[in-house]
C-alpha positions in Angstrom: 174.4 7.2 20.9 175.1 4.0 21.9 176.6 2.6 25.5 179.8 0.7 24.3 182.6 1.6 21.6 182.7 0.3 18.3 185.9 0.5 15.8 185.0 2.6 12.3 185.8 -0.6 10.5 183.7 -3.2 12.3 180.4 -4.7 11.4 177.6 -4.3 13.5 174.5 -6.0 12.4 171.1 -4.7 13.9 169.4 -6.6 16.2 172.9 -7.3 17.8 172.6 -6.6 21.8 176.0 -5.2 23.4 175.9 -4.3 27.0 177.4 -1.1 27.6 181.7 -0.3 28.1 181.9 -2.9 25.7 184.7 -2.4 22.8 185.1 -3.4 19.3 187.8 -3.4 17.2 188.9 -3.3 13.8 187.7 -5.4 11.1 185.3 -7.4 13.6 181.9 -8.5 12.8 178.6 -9.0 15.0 175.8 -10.6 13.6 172.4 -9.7 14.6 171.0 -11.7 17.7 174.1 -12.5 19.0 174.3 -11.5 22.9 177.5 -9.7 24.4 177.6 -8.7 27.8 178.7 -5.8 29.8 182.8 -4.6 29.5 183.8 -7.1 26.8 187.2 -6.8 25.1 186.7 -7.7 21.6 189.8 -7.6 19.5 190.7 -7.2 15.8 189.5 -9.6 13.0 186.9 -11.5 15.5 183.2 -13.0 14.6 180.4 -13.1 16.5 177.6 -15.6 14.8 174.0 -15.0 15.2 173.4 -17.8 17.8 176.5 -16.9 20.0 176.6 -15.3 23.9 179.0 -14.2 25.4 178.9 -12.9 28.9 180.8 -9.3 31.0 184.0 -9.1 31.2 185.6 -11.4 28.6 188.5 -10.6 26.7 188.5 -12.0 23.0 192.2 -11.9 21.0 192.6 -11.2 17.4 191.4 -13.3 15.4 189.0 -15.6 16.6 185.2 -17.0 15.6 182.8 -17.0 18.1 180.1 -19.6 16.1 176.6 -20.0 16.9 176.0 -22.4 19.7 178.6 -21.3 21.8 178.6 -19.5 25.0 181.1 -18.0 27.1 180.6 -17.5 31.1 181.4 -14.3 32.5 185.4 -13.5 32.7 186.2 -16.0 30.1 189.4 -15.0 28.1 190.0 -16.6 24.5 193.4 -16.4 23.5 194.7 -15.0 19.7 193.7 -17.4 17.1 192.3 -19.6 19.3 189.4 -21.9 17.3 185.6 -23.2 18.2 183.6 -25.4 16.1 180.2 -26.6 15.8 179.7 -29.7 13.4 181.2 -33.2 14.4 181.7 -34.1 10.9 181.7 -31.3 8.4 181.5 -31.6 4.9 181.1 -29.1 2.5 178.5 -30.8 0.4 176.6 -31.6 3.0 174.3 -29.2 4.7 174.3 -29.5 9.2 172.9 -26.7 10.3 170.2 -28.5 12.3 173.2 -30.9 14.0 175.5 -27.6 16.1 176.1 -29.0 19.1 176.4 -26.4 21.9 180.1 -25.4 23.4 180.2 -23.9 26.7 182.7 -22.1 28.8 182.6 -22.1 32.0 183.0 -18.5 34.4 187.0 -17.2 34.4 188.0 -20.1 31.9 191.2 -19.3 30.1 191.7 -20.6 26.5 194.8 -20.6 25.8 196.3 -18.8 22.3 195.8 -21.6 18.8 194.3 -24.0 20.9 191.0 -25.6 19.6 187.7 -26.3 21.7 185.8 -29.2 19.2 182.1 -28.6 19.8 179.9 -30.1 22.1 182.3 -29.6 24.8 182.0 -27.9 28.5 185.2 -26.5 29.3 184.9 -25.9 33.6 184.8 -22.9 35.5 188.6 -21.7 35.6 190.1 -23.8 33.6 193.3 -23.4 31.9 193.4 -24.5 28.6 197.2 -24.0 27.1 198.2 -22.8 23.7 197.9 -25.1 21.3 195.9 -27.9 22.8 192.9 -29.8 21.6 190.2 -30.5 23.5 187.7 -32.9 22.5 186.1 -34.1 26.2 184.4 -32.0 28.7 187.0 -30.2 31.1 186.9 -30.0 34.7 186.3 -27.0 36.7 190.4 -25.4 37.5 191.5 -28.4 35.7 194.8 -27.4 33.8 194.7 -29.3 29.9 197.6 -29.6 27.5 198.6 -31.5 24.4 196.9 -33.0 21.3 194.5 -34.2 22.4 194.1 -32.1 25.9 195.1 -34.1 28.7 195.0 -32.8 32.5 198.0 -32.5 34.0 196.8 -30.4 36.9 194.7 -27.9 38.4 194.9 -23.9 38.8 193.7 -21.4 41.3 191.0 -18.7 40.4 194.3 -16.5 40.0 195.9 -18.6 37.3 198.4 -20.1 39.7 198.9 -23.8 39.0 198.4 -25.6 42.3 201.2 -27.9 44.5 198.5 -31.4 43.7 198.4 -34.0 41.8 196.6 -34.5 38.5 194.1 -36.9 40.6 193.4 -38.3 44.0 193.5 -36.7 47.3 195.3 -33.4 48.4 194.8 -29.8 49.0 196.4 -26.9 48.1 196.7 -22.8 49.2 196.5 -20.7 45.9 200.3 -18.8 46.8 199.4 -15.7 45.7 195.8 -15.4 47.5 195.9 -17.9 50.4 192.4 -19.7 48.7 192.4 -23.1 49.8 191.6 -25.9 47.2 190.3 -29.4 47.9 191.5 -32.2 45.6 189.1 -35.5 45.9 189.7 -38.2 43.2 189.5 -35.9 40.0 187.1 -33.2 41.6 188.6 -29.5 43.0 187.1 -27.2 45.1 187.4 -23.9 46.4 186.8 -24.2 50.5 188.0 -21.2 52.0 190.4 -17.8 52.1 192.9 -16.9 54.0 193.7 -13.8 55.1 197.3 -14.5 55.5 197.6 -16.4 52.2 201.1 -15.7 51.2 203.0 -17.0 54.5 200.7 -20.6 54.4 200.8 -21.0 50.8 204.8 -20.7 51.4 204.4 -23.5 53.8 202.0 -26.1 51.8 203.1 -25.4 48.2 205.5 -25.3 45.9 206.1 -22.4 43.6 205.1 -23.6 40.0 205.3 -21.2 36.8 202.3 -19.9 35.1 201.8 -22.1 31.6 201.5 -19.2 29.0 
């Protein structure tokens, strides 16, 4: 009996390791060697490739190909129909598999739905990646990317909240949901400190801004 649920209709290939509460739904297909983690949400219609890892906790949306060479943090969520690669220059006649470049995906990333992560990339710890963008350039860590090609246009908090600072420079910022205070130094952020009355000083310092979906 194994630890984690899998759908009827799914494909798992042995030699796959899935860490247990993990769930798999319909029409979904694990290679064998590829590496999930503990309490991963993987939806309808995804692939897993031999070479892939992906860590506890991350959601995966209909429809998307994890390939080999790519590796998701911990908490990283991948939005419906949302696309990796890993060849620069595909062509069909012409065999690459010695030239994947590694993707990776830095701890509570979110990708956002139809965007596309071109390979060789490191997308930043808690970045926000909206629907629809392209990125082509590694992406710092809370940096918040739009566009075609992905451009930053700001930062987010842990929580997903987009932050009261400019895309670069100096400033700081209180998260205003959880009171975390972020530290903007030319186009760096940081996470310094929490505090415990987050709501009132984040009212204070920041603007409202609404979550990009």
């Amino acid at each position: 009996m194994t630890s984690y649920f899998t759908h009827p209709s799914a494909v798992i290939d042995p030699g796959a390791i899935i860490g247990p509460g993990t769930r798999i739904w319909h029409f979904s297909h694990v290679c064998s060697g590829a590496r999930i983690g503990e309490a991963v949400s993987i939806g309808q219609n995804v692939f897993v490739a031999a070479r892939a890892v992906i860590g506890n906790r991350c959601k995966i949306q209909n429809g998307v190909s994890v390939y080999d060479e790519v590796t998701l943090d911990d908490d990283v969520f991948c939005g419906p129909s949302m696309v990796f690669t890993n060849v620069w220059n595909p062509r069909a006649h012409v065999e690459r598999k010695q030239e994947y470049r590694p993707t990776r995906i830095g701890r509570g990333a979110t990708l956002g739905a139809n965007c596309t992560i071109v390979c060789g990339v490191t997308v930043g710890a808690y970045a926000f990646v909206g629907a629809g963008a392209v990125v082509n350039r590694d992406v710092p860590d809370y940096a918040l990317m739009v566009g075609v090609p992905a451009r930053r246009i700001g930062w987010v908090s842990e929580r997903g909240d987009r932050l009261a600072l400019p895309a670069s420079g100096l400033g700081r910022a209180y998260c205003p949901h959880t009171g975390d205070l972020y530290l903007l130094h030319d186009q760096t952020l940081t996470k310094e400190a929490t505090c415990h009355d987050g709501l009132h000083r984040s009212q204070d310092t920041a603007k409202a801004h609404p979550r990009i979906a």
